[in-house]
DSSP file (Angstrom, degrees, kcal/mol; ACC not computed):
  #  RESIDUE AA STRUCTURE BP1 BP2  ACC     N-H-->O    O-->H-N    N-H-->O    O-->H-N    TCO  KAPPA ALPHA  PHI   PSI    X-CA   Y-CA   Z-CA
    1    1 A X              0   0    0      0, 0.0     2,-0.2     0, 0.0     3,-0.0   0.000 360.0 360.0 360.0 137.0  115.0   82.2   64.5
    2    2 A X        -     0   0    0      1,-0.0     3,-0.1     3,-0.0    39,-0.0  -0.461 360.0 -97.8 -91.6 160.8  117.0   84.1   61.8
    3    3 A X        -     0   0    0     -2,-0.2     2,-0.2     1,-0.1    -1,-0.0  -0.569  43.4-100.8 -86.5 165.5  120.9   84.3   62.1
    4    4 A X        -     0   0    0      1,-0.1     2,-0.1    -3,-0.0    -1,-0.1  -0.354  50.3-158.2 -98.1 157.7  121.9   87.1   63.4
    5    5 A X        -     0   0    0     -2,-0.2     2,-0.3    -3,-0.1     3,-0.1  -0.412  34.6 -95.9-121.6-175.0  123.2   89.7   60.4
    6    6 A X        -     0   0    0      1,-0.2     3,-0.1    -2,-0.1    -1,-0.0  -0.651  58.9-100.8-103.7 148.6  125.4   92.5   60.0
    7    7 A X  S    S+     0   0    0     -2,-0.3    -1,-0.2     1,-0.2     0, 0.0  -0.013 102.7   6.1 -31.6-172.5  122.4   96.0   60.2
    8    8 A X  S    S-     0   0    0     -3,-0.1    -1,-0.2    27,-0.1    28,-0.0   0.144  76.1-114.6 179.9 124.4  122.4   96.4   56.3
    9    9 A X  S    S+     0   0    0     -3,-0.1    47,-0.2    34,-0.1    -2,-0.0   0.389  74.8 134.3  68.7 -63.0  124.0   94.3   53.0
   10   10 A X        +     0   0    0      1,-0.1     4,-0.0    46,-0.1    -3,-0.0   0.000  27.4 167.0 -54.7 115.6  126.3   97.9   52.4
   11   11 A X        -     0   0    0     46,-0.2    -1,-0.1     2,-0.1    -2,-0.0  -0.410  61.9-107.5-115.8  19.1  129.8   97.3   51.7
   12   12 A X  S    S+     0   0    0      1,-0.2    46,-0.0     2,-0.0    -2,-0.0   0.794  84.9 122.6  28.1  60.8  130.1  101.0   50.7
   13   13 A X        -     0   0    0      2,-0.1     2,-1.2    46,-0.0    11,-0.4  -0.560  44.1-170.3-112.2  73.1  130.4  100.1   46.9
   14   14 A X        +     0   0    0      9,-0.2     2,-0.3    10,-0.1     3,-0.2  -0.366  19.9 134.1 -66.0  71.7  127.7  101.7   45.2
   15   15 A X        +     0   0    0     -2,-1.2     8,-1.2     1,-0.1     9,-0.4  -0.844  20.2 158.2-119.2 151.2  126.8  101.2   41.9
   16   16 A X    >   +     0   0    0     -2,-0.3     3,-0.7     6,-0.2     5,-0.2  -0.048  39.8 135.8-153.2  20.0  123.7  100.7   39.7
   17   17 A X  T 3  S+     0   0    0      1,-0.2     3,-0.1    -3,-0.2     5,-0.1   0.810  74.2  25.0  15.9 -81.7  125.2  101.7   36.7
   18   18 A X  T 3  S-     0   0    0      3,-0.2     2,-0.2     1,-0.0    -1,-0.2   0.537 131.4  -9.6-101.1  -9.8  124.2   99.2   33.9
   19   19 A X  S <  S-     0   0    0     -3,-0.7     2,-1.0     2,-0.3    -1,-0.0  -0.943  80.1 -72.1-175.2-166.6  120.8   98.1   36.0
   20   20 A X  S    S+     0   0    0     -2,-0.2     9,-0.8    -3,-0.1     2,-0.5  -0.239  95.4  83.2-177.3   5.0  118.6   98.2   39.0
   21   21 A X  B    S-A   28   0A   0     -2,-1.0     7,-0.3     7,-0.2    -2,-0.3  -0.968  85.1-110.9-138.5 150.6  120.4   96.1   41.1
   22   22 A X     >  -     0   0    0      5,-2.7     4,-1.0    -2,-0.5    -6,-0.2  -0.549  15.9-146.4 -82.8 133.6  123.7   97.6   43.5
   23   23 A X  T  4 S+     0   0    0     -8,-1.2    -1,-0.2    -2,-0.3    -9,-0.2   0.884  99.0  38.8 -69.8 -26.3  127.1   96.2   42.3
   24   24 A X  T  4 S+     0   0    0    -11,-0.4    33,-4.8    -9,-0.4    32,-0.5   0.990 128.9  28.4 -66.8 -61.5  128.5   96.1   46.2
   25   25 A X  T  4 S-     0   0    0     31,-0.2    31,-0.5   -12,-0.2    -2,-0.1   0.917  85.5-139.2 -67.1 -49.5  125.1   94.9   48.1
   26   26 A X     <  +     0   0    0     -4,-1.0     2,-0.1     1,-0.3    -3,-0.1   0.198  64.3 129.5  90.0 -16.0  123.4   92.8   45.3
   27   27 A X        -     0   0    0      1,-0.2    -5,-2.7    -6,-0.1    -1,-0.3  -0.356  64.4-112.2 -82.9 141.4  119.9   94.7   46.7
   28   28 A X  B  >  -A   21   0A   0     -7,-0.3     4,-2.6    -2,-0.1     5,-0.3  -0.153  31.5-102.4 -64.5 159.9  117.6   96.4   44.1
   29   29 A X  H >> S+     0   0    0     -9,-0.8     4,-2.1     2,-0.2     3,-0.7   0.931 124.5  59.0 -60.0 -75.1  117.4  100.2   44.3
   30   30 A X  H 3> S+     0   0    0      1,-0.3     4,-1.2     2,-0.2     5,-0.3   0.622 106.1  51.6   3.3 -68.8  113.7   99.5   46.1
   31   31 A X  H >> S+     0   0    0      2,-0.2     4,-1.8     1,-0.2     3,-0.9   0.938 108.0  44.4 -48.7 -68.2  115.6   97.7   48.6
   32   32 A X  H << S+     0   0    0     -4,-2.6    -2,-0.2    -3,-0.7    -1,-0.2   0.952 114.8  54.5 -40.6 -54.6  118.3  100.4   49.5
   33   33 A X  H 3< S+     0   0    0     -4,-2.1    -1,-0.2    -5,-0.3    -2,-0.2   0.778 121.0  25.3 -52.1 -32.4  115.7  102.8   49.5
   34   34 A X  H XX S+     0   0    0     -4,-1.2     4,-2.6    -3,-0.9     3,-1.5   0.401  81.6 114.7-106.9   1.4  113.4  100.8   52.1
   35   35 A X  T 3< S+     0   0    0     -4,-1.8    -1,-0.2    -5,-0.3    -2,-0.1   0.604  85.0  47.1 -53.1 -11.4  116.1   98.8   54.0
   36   36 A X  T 34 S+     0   0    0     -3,-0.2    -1,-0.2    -4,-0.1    -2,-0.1   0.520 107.2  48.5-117.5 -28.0  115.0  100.9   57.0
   37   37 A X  T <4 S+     0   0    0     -3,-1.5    -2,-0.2     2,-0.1    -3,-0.1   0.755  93.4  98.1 -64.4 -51.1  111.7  100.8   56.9
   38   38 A X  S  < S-     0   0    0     -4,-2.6    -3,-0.0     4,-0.1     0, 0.0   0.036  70.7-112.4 -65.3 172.9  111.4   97.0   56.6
   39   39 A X     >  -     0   0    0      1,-0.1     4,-2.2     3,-0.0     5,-0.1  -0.141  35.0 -99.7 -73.2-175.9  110.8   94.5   59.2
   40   40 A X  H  > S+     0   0    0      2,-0.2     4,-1.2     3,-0.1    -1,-0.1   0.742 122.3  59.4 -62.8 -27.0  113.3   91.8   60.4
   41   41 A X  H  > S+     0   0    0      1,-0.2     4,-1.0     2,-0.2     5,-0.1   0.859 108.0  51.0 -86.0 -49.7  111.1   89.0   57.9
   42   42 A X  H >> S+     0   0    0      2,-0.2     4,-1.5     1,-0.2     3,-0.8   0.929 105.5  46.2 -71.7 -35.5  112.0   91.3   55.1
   43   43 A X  H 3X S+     0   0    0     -4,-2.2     4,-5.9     1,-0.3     5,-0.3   0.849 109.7  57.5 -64.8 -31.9  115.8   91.8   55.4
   44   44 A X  H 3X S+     0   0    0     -4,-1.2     4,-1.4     2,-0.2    -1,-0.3   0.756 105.5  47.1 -92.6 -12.4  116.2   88.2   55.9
   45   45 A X  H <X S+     0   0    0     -4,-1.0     4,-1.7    -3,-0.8     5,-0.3   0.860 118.1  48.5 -53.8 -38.3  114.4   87.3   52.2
   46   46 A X  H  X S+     0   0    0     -4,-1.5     4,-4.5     1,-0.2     5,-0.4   0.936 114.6  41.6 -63.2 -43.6  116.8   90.1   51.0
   47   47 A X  H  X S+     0   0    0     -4,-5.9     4,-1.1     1,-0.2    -1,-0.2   0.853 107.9  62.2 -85.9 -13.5  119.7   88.5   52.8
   48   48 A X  H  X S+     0   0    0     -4,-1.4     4,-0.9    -5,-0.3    -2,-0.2   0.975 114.2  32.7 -33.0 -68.7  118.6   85.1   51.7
   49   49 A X  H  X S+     0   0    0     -4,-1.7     4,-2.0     1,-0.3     3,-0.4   0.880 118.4  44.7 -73.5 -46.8  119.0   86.0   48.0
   50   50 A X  H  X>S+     0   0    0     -4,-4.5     5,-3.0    -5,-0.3     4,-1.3   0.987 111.9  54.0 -84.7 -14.7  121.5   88.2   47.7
   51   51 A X  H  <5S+     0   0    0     -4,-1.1     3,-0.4    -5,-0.4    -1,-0.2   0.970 117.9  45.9 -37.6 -47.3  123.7   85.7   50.3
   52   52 A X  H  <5S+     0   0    0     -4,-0.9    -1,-0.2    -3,-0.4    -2,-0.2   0.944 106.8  53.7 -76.2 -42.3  122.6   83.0   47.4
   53   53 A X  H  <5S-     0   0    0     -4,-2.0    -1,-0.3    -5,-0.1    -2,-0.2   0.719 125.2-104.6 -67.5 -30.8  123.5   85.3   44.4
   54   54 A X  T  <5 +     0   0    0     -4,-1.3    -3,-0.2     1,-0.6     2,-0.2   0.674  63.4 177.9 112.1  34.8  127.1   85.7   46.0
   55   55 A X      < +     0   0    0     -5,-3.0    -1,-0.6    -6,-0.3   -29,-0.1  -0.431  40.1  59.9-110.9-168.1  126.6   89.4   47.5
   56   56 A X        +     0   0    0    -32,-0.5     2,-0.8   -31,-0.5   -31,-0.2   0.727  58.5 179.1 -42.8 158.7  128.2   91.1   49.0
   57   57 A X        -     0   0    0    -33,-4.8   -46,-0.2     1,-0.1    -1,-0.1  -0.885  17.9-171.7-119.1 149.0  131.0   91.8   47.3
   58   58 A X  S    S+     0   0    0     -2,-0.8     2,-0.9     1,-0.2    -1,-0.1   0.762  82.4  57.4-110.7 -68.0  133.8   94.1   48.5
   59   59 A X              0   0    0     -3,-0.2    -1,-0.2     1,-0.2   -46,-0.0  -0.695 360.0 360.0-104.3 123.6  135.7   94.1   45.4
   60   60 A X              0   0    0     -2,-0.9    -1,-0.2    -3,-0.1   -36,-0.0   0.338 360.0 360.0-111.5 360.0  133.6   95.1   42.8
């Protein structure tokens, strides 16, 4: 069973500046774009990684 999350990553810091990837969330543009679409099996590889990667971040 996956732990239970926050709906979506979004710390309403938005950036992708300098690359592909959001400075707030840690999620790829791709990601942001489909977070709504995917199933439950996909948000939790997304929140795997970016959890691991040290997202979100709030102060950015």
């Amino acid at each position: 069973m996956a732990p239970v999350r926050p709906d979506t990553p979004c710390v309403a810091v938005c950036s992708t500046t300098f690359d592909e990837v959001c400075r707030g969330c840690g999620r790829t543009v791709a990601e942001v774009a489909n977070w709504v679409s995917m199933n439950a099996e996909q948000k939790e590889v997304v929140w795997q990684r970016i959890l691991a990667q040290g997202y979100p971040r709030r102060n950015t």
